[in-house]
N, C-alpha and C positions, 0 to 999 in steps of 0.2 A: 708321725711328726718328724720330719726334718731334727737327728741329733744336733746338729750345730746351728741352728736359728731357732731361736727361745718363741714360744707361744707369744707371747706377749708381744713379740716383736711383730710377726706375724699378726695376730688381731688388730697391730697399730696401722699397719702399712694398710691391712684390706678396710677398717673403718673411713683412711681418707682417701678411695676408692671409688668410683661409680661401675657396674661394671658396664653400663649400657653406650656410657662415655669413651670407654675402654676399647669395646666391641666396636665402637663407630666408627673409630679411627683405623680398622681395618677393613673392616665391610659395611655397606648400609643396610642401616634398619630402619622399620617403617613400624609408627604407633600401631597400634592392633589393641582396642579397648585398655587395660591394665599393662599389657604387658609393648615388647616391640620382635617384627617378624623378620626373618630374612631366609634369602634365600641358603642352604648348607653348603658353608666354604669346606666342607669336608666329605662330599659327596656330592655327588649331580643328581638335580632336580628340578623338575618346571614348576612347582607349588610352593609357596614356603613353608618350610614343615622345621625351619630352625627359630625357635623360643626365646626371649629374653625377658627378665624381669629385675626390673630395679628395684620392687618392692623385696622379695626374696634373697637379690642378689647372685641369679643365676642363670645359664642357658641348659637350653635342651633340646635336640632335636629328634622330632618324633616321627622322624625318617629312617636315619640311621643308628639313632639309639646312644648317639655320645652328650654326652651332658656335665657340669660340674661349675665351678665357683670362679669368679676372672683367673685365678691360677693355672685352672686346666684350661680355660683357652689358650693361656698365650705358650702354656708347656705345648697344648696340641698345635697351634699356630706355627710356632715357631723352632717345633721339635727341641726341646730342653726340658731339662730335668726341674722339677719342686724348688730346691733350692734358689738355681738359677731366675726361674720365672718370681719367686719373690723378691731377689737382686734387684732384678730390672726393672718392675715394679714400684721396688723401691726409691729406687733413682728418678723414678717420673714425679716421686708425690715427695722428694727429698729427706727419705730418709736412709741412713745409710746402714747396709748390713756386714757387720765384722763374723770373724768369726774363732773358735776359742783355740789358745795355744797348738793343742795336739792336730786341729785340721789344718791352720796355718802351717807348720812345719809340714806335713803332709804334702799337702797343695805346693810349697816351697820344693819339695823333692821331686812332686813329679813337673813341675817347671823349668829344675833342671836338667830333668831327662828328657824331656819337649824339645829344650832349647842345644842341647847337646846330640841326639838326632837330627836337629836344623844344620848344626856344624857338620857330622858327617853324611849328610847328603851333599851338603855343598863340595865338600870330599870328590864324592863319587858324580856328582855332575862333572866336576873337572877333568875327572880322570876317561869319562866316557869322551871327554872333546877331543882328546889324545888319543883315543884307543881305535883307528879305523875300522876293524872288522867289525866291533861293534855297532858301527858307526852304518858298516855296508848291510848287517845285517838289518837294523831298523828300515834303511829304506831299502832293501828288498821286501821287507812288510809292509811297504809302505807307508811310512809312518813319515811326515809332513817336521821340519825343524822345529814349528810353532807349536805344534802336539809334544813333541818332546822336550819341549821347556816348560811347555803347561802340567805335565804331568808328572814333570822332574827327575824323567830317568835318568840314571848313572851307569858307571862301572866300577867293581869293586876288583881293585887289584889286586895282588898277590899279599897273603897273609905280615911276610918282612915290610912290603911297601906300606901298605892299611898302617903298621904299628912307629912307623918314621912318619907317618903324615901328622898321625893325631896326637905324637909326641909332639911334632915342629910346631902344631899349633895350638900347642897347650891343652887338648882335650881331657878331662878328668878322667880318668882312669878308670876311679870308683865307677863313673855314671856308667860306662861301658860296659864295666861289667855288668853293672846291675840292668844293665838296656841287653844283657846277654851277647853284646858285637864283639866282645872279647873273652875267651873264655879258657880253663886252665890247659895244658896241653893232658892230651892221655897218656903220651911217653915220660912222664916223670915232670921234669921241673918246665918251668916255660910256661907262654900261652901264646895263643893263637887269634886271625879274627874268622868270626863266625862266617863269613860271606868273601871267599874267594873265587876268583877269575870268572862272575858274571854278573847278566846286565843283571842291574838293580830299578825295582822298580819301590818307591814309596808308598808308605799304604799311610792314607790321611783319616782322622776320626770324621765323623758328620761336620764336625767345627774348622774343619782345613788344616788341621796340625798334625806332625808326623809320627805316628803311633808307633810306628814300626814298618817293616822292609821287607822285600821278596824277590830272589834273586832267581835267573835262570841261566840255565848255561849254555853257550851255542853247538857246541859236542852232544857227541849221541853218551857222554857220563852221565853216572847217576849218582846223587838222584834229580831228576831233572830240574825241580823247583824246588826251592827251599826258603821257608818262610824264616822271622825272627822270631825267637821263642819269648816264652809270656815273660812281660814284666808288669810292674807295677801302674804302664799307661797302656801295657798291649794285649789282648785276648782273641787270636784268630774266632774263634766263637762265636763271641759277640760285634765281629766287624764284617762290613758291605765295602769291598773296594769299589771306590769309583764315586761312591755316595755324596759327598762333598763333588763332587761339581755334578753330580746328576739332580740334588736334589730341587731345584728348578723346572728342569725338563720332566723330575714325574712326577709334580703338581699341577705344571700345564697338560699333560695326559692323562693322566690320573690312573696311572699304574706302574708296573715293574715289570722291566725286561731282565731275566736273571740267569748269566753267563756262566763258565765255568773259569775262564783265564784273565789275567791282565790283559794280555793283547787282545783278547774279545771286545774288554769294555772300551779300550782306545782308538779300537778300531773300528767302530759301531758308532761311536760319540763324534770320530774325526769324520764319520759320514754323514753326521746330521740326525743321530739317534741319540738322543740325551737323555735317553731314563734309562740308560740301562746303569748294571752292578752287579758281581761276581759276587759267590760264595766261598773265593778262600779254597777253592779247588772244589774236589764233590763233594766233600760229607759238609751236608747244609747242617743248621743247629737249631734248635728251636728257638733259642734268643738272637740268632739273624733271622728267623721268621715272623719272631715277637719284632723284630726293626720294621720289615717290609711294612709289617701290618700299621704302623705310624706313620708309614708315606703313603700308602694306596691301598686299596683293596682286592685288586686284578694283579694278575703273576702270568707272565709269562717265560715259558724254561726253556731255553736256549740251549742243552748241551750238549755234548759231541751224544751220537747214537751209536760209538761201539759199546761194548759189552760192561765198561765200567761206568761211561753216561749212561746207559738205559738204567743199570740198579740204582744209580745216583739220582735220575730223572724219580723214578718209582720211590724213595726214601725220600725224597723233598717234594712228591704230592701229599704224602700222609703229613708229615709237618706241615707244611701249607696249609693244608682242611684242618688240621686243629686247631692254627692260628685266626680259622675265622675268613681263611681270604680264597675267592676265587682263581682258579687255577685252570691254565689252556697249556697247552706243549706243542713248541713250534718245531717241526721234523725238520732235522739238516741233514743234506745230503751225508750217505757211509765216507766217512773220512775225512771229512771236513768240517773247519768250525767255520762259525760266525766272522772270525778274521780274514779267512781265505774265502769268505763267501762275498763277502764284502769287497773286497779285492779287487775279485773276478768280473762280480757283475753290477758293482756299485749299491750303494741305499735300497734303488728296487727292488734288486733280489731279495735280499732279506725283508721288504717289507711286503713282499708279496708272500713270501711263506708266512710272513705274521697272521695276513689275510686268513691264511687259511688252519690257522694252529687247531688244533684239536680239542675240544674241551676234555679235562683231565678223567673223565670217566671212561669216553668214546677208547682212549690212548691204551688206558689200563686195561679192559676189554679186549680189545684189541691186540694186546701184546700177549693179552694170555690166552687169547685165541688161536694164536701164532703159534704158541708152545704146544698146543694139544688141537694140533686143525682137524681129526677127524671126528671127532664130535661125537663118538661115543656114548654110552652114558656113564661112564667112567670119569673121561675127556670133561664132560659138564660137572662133575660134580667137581672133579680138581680144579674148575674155572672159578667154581661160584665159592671151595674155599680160598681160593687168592684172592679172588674181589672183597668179599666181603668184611676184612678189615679196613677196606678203604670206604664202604658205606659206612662202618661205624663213625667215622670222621664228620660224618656228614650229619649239620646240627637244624638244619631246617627238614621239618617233617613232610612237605609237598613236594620239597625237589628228593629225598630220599625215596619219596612212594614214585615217582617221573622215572628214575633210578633206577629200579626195582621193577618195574614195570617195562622199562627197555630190554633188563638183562632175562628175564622172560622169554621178551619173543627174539630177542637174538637168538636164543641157546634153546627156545622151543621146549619150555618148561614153563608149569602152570604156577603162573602168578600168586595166587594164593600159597601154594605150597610153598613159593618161595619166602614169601613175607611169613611165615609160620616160621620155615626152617634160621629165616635170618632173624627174627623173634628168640628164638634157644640159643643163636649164637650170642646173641647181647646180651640176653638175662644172666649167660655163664658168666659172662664179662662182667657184669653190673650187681648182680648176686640178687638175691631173694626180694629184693622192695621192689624192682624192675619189671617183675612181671606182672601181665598184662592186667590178673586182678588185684592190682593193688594200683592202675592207673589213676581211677576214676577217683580214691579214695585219695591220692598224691596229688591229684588234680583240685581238690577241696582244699586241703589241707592249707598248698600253695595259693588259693586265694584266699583265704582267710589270714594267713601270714601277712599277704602283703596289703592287705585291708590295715589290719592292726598296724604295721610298719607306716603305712602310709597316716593313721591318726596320731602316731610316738609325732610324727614331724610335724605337725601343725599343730600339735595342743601337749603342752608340755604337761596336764592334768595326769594325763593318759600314759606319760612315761611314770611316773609316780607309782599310776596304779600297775601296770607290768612288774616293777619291782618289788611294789607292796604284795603281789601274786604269787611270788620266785615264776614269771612265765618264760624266762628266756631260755630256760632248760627247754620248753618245751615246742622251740623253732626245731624246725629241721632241715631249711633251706640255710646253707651255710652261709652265703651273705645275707640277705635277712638277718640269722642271730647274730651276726659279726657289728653291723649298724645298732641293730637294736640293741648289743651289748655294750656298744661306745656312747650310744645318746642316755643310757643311763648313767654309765659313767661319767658325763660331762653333762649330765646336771646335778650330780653331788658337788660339783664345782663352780657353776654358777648358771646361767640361760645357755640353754641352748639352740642352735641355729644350724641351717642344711650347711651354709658354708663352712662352719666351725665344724660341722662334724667332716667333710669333705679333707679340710686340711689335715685333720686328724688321722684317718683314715689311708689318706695317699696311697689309694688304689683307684685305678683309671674303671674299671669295672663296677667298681662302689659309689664313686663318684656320679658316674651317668645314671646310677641307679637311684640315688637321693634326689639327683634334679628329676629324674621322669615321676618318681614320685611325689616332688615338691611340685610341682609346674602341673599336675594333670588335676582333670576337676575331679574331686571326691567324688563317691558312689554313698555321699548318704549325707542329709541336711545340717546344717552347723548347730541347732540345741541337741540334736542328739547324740554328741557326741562319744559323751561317758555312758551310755545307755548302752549304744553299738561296743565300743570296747570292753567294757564289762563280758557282754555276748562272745566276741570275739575271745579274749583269754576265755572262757568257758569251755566254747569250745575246742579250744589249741589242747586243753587238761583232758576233755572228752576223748578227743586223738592220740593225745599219750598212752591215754589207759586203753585205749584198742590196742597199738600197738604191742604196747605191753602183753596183751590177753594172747595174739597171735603168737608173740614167742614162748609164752608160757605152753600153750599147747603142744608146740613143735617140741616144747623140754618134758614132756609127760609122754608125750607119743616115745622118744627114744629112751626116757627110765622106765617105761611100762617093758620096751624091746630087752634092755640090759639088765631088767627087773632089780631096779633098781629102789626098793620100796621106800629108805629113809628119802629120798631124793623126791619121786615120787606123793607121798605124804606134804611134803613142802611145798613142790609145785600147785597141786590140788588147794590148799587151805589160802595160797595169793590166790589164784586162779578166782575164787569163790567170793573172797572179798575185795576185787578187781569187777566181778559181774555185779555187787550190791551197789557198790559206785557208779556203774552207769546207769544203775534204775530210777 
């Protein structure tokens, strides 16, 4: 739950709510018996497989798998935060949301650090109008007058100059510091500002406001780029330069193009490429991969192919595969980026290497084919241990076997042995419940979980009886017990409902998973409810006590080794009344 907007508040705004009403004003929907269909504004598709219900008050789409309460539409819609989408929200249905002393002053501080990096940008735009070289250097890059007011480069001039401007025009001092643009000197007393004698480029959040700055120098000094270090509105980390005015162009595409520099994305965009966005130089982060993954699901990686783009390219496909999102790598010529590619040969060039980008496994194959090309059987086995952390990423089980089945007959090794040998690689990684005989039995478990989960939400009898059971110990799927642990908690509190548990919860992951469970038709008839669940926690206890029985033996097997007999004895007397329990 949202610390600074009260339940209560929230319950008020979502009861004078429709969300079907909501939904329509962005996309159309079409009745479809109970509920209304459309097509997935968050995915392409020729069938409708996106869900609505005003009865429940939720969507779902049983395409892509994103689902949750009007909140997470309009957060997914409109890329905003929980908060935010209750605000606005709010304001449709007139109610207004404050918020309490300590976030106020908060929000009050970084407002005026917002608005105090507006002042020294406007700074450093002046000063770039005066400064020619910088001036010769942009359009020898090429770079258009109207690009350079759109994207609000400046110059940042000499440390004495910077400290007379934002005196003459009143600049707080405090804020600078804390924005880190002025900072103590090393030599003793004094201070200095952070970003002297180059172009300055602004780095905007998703919202168009100026987070912070990145300056580069026209000299061969170092260090070449240098970003603003973290304040309280900046975290290179968690930001996409470019983002705020791409985010447009990679909805109408419905992907990312992902550069390595400023000049990349201004100069890709000023050709008519409007989805692209940088990583803040090469080390990608996982919470800019967790961003991508909010705009599109396709990545395209654009970065330089010397020897520090290739490791950068190879470290942002594994983040990329964990985030869930499909990944290709577009090869640019040795030496050249995207800016001087663009340059030379205009939009085509670049869009004809897009044509042909690589999909992110062929690449990675392939580059560690390069390091070891005689092939060997040495050679192959150093191949298949560099790959195969990048299969572990890999969360769909037919394109990992497609996978698997390529690196085969590339490398001229038998298929089988591979998937065995890549089976021991992951078990290490995964530990003891991983392996292959304990699938079948994981495989039960997990439907039976989400049987019972799925009856907690449609018949609140049934949450009763789970806690009248103590059965939530007995989940082992972590979201599963995370839901089932809050739908009990919130009915010690009064009714509960998918959307209430949704707000609660405020995970995009949990979310989608309450509506695919709320919105899908049951697997078993409505008197039978409490019969089926009864059954259900039965068996979830039945399961425990296996599992249980299995570590017990694994504990007898090593006190029998270490002879360990009081140890031993004890193992042996659960062991015994762990096997009368399941008879």
């Amino acid at each position: 739950m949202a610390a600074f907007i009260s339940e209560e508040l929230i319950k008020k705004v979502s009861e004078r709510l429709d969300i079907v009403e909501v939904i329509s004003q962005y996309i159309p929907l079409r009745k479809a018996g109970k509920s209304y269909k459309a097509l997935c504004p968050f995915h392409e598709e020729k069938t409708p497989s996106f869900t609505v219900s005003s009865e429940k008050q939720l969507f779902h789409c049983f395409g892509c798998g994103i689902g949750g309460n009007v909140f997470n539409f309009l957060m997914k819609w409109e890329n905003i935060s929980f908060p935010e989408a209750v605000k606005l929200l709010g304001q449709k249905v007139g109610i207004s949301i404050s918020t309490p002393d300590k976030d106020k002053k908060r929000g009050m501080v970084k407002e005026e650090l917002y608005q105090t990096n507006r002042k020294v940008a406007e700074i450093f735009r002046q000063e770039l109008r005066e400064k020619k070289s910088a001036q010769d250097y942009l359009k020898k890059r090429g770079f258009t007058q109207e690009t350079i007011e759109k994207f609000g480069l400046g110059w940042a001039p000499s440390s004495n100059d910077f400290l007379k401007l934002v005196q003459k025009k009143e600049i707080s001092l405090k804020d600078l510091k804390g924005l880190k643009l002025v900072v103590p000197s090393q030599r003793g007393e004094g201070r200095y500002s952070w970003f002297q004698l180059r172009l300055i480029f602004p780095i905007f959040n998703p919202e168009g406001r100026i987070s912070g700055f990145g300056g580069r120098v026209l000299d061969e000094s170092l260090p070449k780029y240098l970003n603003s270090s973290e304040s309280l509105i900046f975290d290179k980390g968690r930001v996409l330069y470019g983002l705020n005015f791409s985010k447009e162009g990679i909805r109408k595409e419905e992907e990312i193009i992902l550069v390595e520099g400023y000049t990349d994305v201004i100069a890709l965009y000023e050709a008519g490429i409007e989805n692209v966005v940088a990583s803040m130089g090469t080390s990608l982060t996982f919470s800019q991969a967790r961003l991508i993954k909010r705009y599109a699901d396709r990545v395209f990686i654009a970065y330089d192919q010397d020897k520090a783009g290739v490791a950068a390219t190879l470290r942002g496909i594994d983040l990329l595969l964990e985030a869930d999102l499909r990944v290709k790598i577009i090869s640019m010529p040795e030496g050249v980026d995207p800016a001087a590619l663009v340059k030379k040969g205009g939009k085509d060039s670049f869009v004809e290497r897009k044509e042909k980008a690589a999909p992110y496994f062929d690449y990675r194959l392939e580059l560690a084919i390069n390091t070891n090309p005689s092939l060997e059987y040495e050679d192959k086995i150093e191949i298949v241990n560099k790959i195969f952390p990048t299969l572990e990423k890999i969360r769909n089980s037919i394109r990992l076997a497609e996978l698997i089945k390529k690196l085969s007959q590339r490398l001229d090794l038998d298929e089988e042995m591979l998937r065995i040998e890549f089976s021991k690689f992951r078990d290490k990684k995964k530990g003891f419940f991983s392996r292959p005989e304990f699938f079948k039995v994981k495989d039960a478990q997990q439907t039976t979980e989400k049987t019972l989960l799925q009856l907690m939400l449609s018949e609140e009898r049934v949450i009763k009886m789970v806690e009248e059971n103590e059965s939530i110990d007995d989940f082992v799927n972590s979201s599963y017990k995370r839901v089932a642990e809050e739908a009990v908690a919130l009915s010690k509190e009064g009714k509960v409902s998918s959307p209430l548990l949704i707000n609660r919860l405020e995970e995009e992951r949990l979310s989608s998973l309450i509506s695919s469970l709320s919105l899908s038709s049951p697997p078993f008839q409505e008197e039978d409810k409490e019969r089926i669940a009864f059954d259900l926690i039965k068996s979830l206890k039945r399961n425990k006590t296996r599992r249980r029985i299995e570590k017990l033996r694994k504990s007898i097997k090593e006190s029998e080794e270490k002879g360990e007999e009081e140890e031993l004895e004890k193992w042996l007397y659960e062991l015994t009344r762990l096997k009368k329990q399941l008879c």
